[in-house]
N, C-alpha and C positions, 0 to 999 in steps of 0.2 A: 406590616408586611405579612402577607398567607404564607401559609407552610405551601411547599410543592405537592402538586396532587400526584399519584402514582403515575399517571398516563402522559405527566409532562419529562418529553426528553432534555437532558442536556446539550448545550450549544452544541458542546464536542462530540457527543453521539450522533446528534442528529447532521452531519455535515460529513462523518467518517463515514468513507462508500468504499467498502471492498472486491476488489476485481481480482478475475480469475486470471490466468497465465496467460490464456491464450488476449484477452483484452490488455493486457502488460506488453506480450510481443508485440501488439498494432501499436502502441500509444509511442513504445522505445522504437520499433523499428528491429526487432534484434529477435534473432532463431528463438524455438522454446528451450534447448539446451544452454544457451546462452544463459537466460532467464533463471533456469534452476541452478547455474553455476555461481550468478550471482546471487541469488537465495544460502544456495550450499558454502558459499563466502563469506556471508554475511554483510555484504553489500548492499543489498536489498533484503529488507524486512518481509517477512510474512507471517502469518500463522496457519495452523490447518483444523479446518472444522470438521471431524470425524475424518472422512477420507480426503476430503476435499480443501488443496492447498488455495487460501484466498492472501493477498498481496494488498494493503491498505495503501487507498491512492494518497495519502499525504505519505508512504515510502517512497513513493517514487518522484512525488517531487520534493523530496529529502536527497534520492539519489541524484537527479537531474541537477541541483544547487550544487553538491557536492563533485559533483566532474563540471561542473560551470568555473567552480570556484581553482580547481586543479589546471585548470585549461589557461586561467589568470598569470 
């Protein structure tokens, strides 16, 4: 087996796609206040890259299972 070359991404890198708030509100359907409350809860996951707050789309379909599962 080769060693990995520098320029090869991992599964998990190359599949993680970070979205901005305002692409969170379209996808939930729900205000941007909303959005950061649920950020500000920790409800939803996110991080911020310098100034700018980005939301990993596998949180939100962490949060979506998780009120599926509450809704049971």
């Amino acid at each position: 087996m080769s060693p990995r070359t520098p320029t090869t991404e991992s599964p998990i890198i190359s599949t993680l796609e970070l979205l901005t708030v305002p692409q969170v509100m379209a996808r939930l359907k729900l205000s941007r206040s909303k959005v950061y409350d649920l950020i500000r809860t920790n409800r939803l996951a996110s991080m911020k890259v310098d100034a700018c707050r980005r939301i990993p789309n596998d949180a939100v379909h962490a949060f979506i299972r998780r009120g599926m599962g509450e809704a049971a």
